[in-house]
N, C-alpha and C positions, 0 to 999 in steps of 0.2 A: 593557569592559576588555580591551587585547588578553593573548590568552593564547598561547602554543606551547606544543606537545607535540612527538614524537620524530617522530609521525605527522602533523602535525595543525598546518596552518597560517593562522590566522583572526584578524581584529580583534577579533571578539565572535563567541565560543563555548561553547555550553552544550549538555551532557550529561546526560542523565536518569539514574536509578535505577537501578540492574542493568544497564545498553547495556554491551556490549562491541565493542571494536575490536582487530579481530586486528590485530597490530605491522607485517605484511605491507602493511596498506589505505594508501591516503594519501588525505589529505582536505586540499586546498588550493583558492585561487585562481586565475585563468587566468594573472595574469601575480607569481603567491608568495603573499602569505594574500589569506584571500578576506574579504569583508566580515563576514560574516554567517552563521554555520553553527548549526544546531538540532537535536540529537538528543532525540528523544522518553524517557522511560522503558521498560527492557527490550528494547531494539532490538538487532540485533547485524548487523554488517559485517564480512563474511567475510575470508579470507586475499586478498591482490593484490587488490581493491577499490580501482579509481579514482572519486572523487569528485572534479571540477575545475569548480567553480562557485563563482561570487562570493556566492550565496545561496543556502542549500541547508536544507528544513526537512525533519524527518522523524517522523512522528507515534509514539506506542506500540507496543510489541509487534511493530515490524516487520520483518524479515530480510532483508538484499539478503547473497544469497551469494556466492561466492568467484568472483574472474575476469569481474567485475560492471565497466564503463565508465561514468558516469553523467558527462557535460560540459556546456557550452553558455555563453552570453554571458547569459543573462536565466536570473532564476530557475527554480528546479527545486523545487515544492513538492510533498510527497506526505504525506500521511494517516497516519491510524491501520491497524493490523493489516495493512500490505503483505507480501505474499510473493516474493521477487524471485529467479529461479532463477538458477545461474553463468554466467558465458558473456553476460549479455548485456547489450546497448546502451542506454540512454538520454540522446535528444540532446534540451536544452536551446537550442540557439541563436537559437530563434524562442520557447520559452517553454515550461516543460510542467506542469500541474498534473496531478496523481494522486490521487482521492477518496479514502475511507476503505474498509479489509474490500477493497481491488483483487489481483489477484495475473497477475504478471509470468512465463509460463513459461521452462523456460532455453532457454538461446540465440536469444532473440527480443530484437527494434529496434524502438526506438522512436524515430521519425525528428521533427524538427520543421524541418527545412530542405528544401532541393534544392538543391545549390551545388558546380558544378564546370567548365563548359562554358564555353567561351571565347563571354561574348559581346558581344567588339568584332568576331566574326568571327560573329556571329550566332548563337551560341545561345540557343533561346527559353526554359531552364529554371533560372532562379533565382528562389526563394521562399525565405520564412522566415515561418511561421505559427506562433502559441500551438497546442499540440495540449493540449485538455482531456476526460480521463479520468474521467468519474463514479467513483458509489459500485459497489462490489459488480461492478466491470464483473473479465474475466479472460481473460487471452490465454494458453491453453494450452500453451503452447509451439511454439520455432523457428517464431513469428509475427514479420513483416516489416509494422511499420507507419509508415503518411504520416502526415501532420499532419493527424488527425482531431477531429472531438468524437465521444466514443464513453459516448453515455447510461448513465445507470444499469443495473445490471446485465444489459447484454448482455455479450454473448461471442464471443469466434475460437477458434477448434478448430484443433489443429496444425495447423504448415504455412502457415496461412491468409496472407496477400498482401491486406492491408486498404489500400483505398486513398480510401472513401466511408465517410461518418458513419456508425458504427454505431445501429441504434433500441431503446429501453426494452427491456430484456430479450427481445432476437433473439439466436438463434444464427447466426453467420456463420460459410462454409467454402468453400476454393478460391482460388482464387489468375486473376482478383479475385475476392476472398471476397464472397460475396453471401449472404442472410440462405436459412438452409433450416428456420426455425421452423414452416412450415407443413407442412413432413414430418417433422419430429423433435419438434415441439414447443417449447419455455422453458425460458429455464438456470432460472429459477424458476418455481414453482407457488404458488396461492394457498392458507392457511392460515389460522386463526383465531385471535385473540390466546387462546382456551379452549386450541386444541391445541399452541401454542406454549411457553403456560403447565405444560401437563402431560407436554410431551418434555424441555421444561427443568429442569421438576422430577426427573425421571428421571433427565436428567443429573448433576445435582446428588447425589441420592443415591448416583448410583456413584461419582461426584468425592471425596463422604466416606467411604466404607468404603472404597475403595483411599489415603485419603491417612489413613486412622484418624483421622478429626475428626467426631465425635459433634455437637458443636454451633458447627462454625463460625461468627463475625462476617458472614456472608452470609446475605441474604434476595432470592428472587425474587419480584415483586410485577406485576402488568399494568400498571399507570400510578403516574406521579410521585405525584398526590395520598397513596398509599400508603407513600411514606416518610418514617418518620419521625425526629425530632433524639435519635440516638443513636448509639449505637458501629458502628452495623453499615453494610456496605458493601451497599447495592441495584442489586440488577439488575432494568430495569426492559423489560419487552419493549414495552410500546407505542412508547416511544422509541428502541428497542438501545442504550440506553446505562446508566449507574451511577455510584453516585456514588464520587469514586476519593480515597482512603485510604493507600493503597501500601501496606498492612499483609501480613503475610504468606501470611494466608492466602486474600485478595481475590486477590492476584496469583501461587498456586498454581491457583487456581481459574480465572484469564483465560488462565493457560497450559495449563490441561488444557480448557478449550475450545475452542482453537485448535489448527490452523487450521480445523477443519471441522466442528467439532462447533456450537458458536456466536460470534457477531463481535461485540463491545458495545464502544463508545467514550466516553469518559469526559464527563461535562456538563461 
């Protein structure tokens, strides 16, 4: 069904639960509505927010802030729990997917082109590649990136000028950013679903004495097998994910784990 809004120009668009869009943002098509626009539940897009893409999805709990570019000719799809800091770029024109728990620092580009140089007078640089972004992956900030594949959660540390695939939980840095996990170590460490269980649970307990809910509709459990057909909203760690409700105090509880406390995406 096509819809408009004041902001907001799309054939088919839909808006989750709680999303806010500052009146500033625009969200259109390249050339006036765009085909196909998808806002998650609890999302928000900041003030002067350009969004100009014909298809544009954007999973939960994600934030693109204020003085954000987001373009391109081919879809732009992005996940659950993004963090997206102001200031900065993302170019669609060769394609761009963005996994789920990713986070964008500000003023950093996300490039999926190369296209400028005259070349009937021979310039050798025009490209357009899909740039695809795993899970958990994160660019620090005032990172300048090509059309890479950048695995599961590695990382660029400011600054960084990526211009080669990033590997499985590497830290990359420099401009060209090269991986320096063998002196610094992994954006992540290994954990057990026991000790996961028991910092999660910790969390939890602070989550209820500062929101005074004695017996909230939440249970954290280690695996699916464990939940069962009832009122309560599961969080399950062997998956990171839960089963989703919308009720209110499932979705106090996703936003006081966020962003950095823990990242769970809905089954």
């Amino acid at each position: 069904m096509s819809q408009t809004f004041a902001n907001i120009q799309a054939e088919e668009f839909s808006i989750g639960l709680g999303t806010i869009i500052e009146p500033t943002a625009v969200i259109r098509g390249l050339q006036g509505k765009a085909k196909k626009i998808h806002l998650g539940d609890h999302c928000y897009i900041g003030h002067h927010v350009q969004i100009i893409c014909d298809d544009f999805s954007l999973g939960d709990y994600s934030k693109i802030q204020h003085n954000t570019n987001i373009h391109g000719y081919l879809p732009c799809h992005i996940g659950h729990n993004l963090w997206m800091g102001q200031y900065s770029i993302v170019d669609s024109i060769g394609g761009m997917t963005i996994g789920n728990n990713c986070g964008v620092g500000a003023h950093s580009q996300l490039w999926s082109h190369i296209k400028y140089g005259d070349t009937l007078e021979g310039c050798r640089f025009l490209s357009e590649k899909e740039m695809k972004i795993g899970n958990d992956v994160w660019f620090v900030g005032h990172c300048i990136v090509s059309p890479i594949h950048a695995e599961d959660k590695s990382m660029a540390l400011a600054g960084s000028v990526v211009t080669k695939d990033m590997l499985y939980n590497q830290i990359y840095s420099g401009s060209p950013a090269v991986s320096i996990s063998h002196k610094i170590g992994y954006q992540f460490e290994e954990k057990s679903t026991e000790q996961k269980f028991e910092q999660l649970c910790s969390i939890f307990d602070q989550f209820k004495i500062k929101s005074n809910l004695s017996n909230p509709p939440v249970k954290i459990v280690m695996n699916k097998e464990e939940i069962l057909d009832d009122e309560n909203s599961y969080f399950v760690l062997a998956d990171r994910a839960y089963t989703k409700f919308n009720r209110p105090e499932e979705i106090a509880f996703m936003k006081y784990l966020l962003p950095d406390k823990a990242k769970f995406i809905p089954y």
